[in-house]
C-alpha positions in Angstrom: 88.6 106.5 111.5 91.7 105.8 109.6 91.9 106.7 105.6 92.4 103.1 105.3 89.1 102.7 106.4 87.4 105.5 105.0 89.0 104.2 101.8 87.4 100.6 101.8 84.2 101.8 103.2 84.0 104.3 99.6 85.4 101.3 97.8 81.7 99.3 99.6 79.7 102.6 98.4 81.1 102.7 95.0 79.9 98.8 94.4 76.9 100.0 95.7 76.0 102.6 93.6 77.0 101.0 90.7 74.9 98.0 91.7 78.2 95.3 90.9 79.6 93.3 93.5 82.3 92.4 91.4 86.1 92.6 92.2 86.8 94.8 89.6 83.9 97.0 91.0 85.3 96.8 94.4 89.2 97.6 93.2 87.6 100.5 90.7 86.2 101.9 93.8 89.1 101.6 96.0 91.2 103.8 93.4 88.4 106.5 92.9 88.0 106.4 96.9 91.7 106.8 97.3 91.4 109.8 94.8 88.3 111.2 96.7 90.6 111.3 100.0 93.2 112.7 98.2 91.7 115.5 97.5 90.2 116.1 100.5 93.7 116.4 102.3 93.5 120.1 102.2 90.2 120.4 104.7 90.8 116.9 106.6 94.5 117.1 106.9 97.6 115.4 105.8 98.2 111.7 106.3 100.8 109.1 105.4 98.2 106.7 104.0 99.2 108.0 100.7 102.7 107.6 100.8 102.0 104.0 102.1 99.8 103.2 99.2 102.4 104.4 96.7 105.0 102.4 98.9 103.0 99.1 98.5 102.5 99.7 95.3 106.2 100.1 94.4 107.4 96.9 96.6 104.6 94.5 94.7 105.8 95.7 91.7 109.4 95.6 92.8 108.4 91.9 93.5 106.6 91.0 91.2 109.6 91.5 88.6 112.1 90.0 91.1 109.6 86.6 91.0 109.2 86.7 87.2 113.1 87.1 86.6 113.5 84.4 89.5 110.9 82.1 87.6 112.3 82.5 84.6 116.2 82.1 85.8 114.8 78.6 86.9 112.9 77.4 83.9 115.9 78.1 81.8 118.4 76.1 83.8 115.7 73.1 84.2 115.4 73.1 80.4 118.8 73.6 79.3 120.7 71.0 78.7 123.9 71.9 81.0 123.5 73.1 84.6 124.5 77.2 85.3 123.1 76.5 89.4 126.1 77.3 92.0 124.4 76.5 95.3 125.3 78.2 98.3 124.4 78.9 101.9 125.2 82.6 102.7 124.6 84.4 105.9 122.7 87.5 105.9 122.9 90.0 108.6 119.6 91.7 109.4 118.3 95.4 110.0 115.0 93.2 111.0 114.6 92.8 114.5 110.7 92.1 114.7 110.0 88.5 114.4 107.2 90.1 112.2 109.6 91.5 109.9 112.6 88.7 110.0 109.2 86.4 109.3 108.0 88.3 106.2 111.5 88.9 104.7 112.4 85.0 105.3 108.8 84.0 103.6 109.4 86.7 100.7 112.8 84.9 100.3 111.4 81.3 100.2 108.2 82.7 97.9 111.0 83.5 95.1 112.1 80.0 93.3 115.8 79.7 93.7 116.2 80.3 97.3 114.9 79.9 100.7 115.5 80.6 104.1 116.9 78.2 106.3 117.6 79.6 109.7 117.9 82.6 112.0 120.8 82.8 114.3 119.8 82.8 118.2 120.4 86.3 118.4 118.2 87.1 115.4 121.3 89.1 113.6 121.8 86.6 110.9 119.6 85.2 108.7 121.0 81.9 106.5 119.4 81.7 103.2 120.0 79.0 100.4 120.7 80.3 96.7 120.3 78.2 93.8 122.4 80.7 91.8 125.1 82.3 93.9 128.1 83.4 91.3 129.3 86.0 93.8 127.7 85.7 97.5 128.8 89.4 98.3 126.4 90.5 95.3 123.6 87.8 96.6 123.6 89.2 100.5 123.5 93.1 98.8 120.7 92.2 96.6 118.5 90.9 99.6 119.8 93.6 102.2 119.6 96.7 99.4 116.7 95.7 97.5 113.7 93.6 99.4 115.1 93.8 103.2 115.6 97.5 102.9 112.0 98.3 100.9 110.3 95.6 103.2 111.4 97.6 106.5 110.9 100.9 104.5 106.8 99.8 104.0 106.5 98.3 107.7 108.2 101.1 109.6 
């Protein structure tokens, strides 16, 4: 059985034991699970379940921040009185080749406010996405590419 596994069946035993079927019950014993199987690396072996945790924990944190700035970058320019939007349509080439990965990355893009992802090209190499706020387009295509395509592939490879 994977750790993941093992992992949500001691998160099941933890609510159990405490008698709460709560989420917070569930997510408490999720995290002492995880610690449990941690520790037991040295008689069951290594794994990289526990780089992929700290992976996903990293990327929805990364994101997280990226949609609160993004949120925030919006609400200000709806509420000022001038306009600081420069609209643009840049094409970003992909390390994705997966239509699972080119589909997460292009719904990640659309879930931040600001932009959205319009198109792939037929030879899924390019992916067009539509900024709200695109001062320099270079900077916009190596802020997708470096940052969330890069840590997306990174946590699905």
């Amino acid at each position: 059985m994977s750790y993941f596994l093992w992992n949500v069946l001691l998160a099941f035993v933890w609510a159990t034991l405490t008698g709460q079927f709560t989420l917070g019950s569930v997510a408490m014993g999720f995290v002492v699970g995880y610690g449990i199987l941690f520790l037991s690396q040295r008689v069951v072996g290594p794994s990289r379940y526990f780089l992929r945790v700290r992976q996903l924990l990293g990327f929805a944190l990364y994101y997280l921040r990226e949609l609160v700035f993004a949120n925030l970058r919006v609400a200000r320019d709806v509420l000022a009185p001038s306009y600081s939007m420069r609209p643009a349509i840049i094409a970003i080439p992909l390390d994705a080749r997966t239509d699972l990965e080119i589909t997460l990355l292009s719904n990640l893009i659309a879930l931040t406010p600001g932009s959205l992802g319009l198109d792939v090209s037929v030879d899924r190499s390019v992916l067009y996405v539509h900024g709200m706020f695109v001062d320099y387009p270079d900077a916009f295509c190596r802020d997708i590419k470096d940052h969330l395509e890069r840590r997306l592939l990174e946590l699905l490879r």
